[in-house]
C-alpha positions as CSV (number, residue, x, y, z in Angstrom):
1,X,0.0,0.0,0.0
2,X,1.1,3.7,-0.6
3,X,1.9,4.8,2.7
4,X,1.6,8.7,2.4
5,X,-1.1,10.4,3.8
6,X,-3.4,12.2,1.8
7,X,-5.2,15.0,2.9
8,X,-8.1,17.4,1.7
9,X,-7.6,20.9,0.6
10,X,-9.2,22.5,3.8
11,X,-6.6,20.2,5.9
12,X,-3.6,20.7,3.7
13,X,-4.1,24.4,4.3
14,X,-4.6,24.1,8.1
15,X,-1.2,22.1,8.1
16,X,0.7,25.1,6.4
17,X,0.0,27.5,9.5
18,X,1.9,24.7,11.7
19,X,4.9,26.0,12.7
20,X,8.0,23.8,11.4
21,X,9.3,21.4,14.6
22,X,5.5,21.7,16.4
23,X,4.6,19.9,19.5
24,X,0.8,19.6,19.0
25,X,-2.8,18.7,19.9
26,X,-4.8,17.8,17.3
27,X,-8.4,17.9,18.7
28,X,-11.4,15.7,17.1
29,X,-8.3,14.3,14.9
30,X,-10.5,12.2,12.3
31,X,-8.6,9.1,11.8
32,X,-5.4,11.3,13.5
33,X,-4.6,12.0,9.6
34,X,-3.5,15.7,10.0
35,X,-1.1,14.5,12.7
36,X,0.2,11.9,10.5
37,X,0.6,14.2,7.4
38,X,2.3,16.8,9.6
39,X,4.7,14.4,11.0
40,X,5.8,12.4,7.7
41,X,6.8,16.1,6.1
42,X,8.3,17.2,9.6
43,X,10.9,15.0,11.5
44,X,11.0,17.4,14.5
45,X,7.0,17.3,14.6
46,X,5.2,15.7,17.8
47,X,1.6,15.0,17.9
48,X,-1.4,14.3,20.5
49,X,-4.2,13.3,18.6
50,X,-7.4,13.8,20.6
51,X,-10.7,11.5,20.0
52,X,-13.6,11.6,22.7
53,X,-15.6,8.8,21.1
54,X,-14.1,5.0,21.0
55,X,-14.9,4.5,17.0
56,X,-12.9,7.9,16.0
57,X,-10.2,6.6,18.5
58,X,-9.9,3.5,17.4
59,X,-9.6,4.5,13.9
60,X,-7.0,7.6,14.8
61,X,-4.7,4.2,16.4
62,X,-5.2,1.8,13.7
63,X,-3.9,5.2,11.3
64,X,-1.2,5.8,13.1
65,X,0.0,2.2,13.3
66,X,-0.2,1.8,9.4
67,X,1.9,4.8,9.1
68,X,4.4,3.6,11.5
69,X,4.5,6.7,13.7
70,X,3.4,5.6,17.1
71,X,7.4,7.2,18.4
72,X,5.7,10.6,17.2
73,X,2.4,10.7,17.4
74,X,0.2,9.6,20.7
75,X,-3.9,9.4,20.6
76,X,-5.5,9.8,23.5
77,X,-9.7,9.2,24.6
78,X,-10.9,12.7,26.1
79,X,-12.8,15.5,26.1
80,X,-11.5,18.1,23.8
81,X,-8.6,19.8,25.7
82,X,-8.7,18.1,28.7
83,X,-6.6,15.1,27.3
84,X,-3.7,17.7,27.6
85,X,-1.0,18.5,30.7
86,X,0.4,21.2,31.5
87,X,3.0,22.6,28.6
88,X,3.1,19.8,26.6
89,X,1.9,21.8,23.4
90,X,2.4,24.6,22.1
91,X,0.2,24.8,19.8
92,X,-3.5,23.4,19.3
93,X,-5.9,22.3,16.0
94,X,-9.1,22.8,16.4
95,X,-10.7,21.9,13.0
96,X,-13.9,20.4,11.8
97,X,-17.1,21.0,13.9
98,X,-19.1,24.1,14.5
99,X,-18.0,27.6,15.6
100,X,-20.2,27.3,19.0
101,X,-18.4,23.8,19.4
102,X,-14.9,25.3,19.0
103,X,-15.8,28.2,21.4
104,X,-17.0,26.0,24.0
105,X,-13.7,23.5,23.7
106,X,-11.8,26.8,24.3
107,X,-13.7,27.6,27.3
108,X,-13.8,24.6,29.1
109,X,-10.0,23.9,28.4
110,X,-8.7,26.9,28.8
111,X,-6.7,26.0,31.7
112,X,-4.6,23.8,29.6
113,X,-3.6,26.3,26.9
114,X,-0.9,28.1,29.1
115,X,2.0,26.5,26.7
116,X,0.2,27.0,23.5
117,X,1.3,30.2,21.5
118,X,-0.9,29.3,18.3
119,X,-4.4,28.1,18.0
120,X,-5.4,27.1,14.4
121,X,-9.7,26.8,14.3
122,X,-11.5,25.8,11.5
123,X,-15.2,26.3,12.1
124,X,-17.8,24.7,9.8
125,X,-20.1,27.6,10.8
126,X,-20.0,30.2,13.1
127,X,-16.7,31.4,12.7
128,X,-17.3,34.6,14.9
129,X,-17.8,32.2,17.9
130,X,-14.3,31.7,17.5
131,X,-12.9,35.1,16.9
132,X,-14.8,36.4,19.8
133,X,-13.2,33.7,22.2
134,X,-10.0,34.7,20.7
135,X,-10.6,38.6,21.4
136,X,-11.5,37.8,25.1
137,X,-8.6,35.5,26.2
138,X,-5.5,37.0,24.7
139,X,-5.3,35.6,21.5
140,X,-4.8,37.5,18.3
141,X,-6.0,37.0,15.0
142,X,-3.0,36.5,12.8
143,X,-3.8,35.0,9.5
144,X,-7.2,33.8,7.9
145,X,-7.8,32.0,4.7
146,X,-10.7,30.5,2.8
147,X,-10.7,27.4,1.0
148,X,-13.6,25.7,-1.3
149,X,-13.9,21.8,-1.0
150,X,-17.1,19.8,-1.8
151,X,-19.1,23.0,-2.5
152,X,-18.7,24.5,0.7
153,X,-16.1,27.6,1.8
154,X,-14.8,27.3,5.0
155,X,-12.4,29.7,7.1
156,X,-9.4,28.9,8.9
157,X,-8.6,31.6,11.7
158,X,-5.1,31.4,13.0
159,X,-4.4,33.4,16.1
160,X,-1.6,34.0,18.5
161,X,-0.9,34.3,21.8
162,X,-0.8,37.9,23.4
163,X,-0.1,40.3,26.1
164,X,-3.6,41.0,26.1
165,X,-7.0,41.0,24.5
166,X,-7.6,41.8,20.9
167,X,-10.1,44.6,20.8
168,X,-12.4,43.6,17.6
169,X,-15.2,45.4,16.2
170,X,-18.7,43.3,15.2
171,X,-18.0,43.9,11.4
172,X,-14.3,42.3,12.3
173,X,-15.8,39.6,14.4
174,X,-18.5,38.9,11.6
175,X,-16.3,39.0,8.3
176,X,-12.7,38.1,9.8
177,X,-10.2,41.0,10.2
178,X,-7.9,39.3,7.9
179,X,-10.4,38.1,5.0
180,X,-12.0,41.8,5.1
181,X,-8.6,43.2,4.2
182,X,-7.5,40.3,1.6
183,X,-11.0,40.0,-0.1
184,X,-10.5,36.7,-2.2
185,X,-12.6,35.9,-4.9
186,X,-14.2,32.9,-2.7
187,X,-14.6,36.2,-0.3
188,X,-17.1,37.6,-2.3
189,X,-18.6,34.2,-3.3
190,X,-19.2,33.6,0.3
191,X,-20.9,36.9,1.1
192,X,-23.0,37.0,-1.9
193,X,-24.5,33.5,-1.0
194,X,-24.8,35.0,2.6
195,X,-26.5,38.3,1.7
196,X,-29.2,36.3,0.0
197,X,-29.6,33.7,2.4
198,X,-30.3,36.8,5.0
199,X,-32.9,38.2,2.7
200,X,-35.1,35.0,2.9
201,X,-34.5,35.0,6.4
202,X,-35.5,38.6,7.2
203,X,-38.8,38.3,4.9
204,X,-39.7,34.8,6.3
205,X,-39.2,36.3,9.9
206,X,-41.8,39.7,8.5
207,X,-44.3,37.1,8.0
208,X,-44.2,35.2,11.4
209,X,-47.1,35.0,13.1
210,X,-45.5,37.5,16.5
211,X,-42.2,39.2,14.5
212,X,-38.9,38.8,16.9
213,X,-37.8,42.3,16.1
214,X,-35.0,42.6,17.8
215,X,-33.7,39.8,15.9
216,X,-34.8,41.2,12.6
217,X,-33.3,44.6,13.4
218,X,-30.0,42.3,13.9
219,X,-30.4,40.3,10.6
220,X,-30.8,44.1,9.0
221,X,-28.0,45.7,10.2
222,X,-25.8,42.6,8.9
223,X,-27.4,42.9,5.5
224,X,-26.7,46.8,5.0
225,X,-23.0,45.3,6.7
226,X,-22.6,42.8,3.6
227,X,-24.0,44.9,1.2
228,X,-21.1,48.0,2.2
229,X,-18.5,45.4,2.2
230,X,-19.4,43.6,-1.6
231,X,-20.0,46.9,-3.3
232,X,-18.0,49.6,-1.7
233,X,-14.5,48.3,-1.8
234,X,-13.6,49.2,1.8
235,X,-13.5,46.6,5.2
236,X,-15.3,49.2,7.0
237,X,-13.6,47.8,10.2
């Protein structure tokens, strides 16, 4: 058998924003491939490969066993971060699940990030859970990308350890600090797709029986937000 790993275009990307000689965490790890990609192009590289179900873990094992890298990379059963101790990592992957998931990962294993200088996330959805958990705990937002796989974009947000919290405004925490100023082509698809998915949303909600207007006022200011950003050439950050 070929023993390379192959990744997807969303994971080869999250790899590249791994800093060369790495100690670290890999959580969810989906059959641990990332780690094992990351370590067969790295020699230095060490990996922790986090499952919390015993299917994924059993699968993240049998991966690492065919790729002969059980010196380099160890999977452990847990619950998100808490499969960590104290500064073994210094940095954590986060990629996969929901922005709401990621955020509450953060939370609850926040305790164990006092070694980790880099947190990569890559949020299915809800990518300003993420930034704003970043913004509150020190981190800041150093790099964001976009990649297209499988029809859908996703958004990987790198951030960095700080001196203190990184003060973000609700377009930033919306759009991405980094995207607003890059504005990619898949940028613009994104928006476009999300500027008319709000416009079904705010006439469906008009026609509810009892109108949540605060809500609606919310899902209008974010449509006048999209529509500035697509048409006026400016982040307005």
């Amino acid at each position: 058998m070929n023993n390379t790993v192959k990744l997807s275009r969303r994971l080869q990307k999250v790899a590249s924003f791994i800093m060369e000689g790495s100690r670290f965490a890999d959580i969810g790890s989906d059959h641990a491939y990332l780690p094992c990609y990351v370590c067969q192009n790295d020699r230095h590289a060490y990996a922790i490969a986090g499952e919390v179900n015993e299917g994924p873990f059993q699968s993240a094992q049998k991966a690492v066993q065919t790729f002969d890298l059980q010196n380099r990379i160890e999977v452990r059963l847990g619950n998100g971060l808490q499969i960590l101790d104290d500064g073994e990592v210094n940095l954590a992957v986060i990629a996969g699940m929901g922005g709401s998931l990621i955020k509450t990962i953060l939370d609850e294993g926040k305790s164990r990030l006092g070694s980790v200088q880099r947190i990569i996330a890559q949020p299915n959805v809800d990518e300003r859970s993420v930034r704003s958990w970043f913004s509150a705990y020190g981190y800041s937002i150093s790099n964001e990308t976009m990649v297209e796989e499988s029809g859908h974009i996703y958004e990987i947000i790198v951030a960095d350890k700080n001196d203190g919290p990184q003060s973000l405004t609700d377009r930033q925490l919306l759009f991405g600090p980094s995207l607003l100023n890059q504005k990619s082509n898949l940028f613009y698809v994104k928006w476009n797709h999300e500027y008319k998915k709000r416009q079904r949303v705010i006439e469906q909600m008009k026609r509810a029986a009892t109108p949540d207007y605060d809500k609606l006022d919310v899902f209008k200011k974010e449509l006048i937000w999209i529509e500035e950003v697509l048409h006026d050439g400016s982040s307005y950050a």
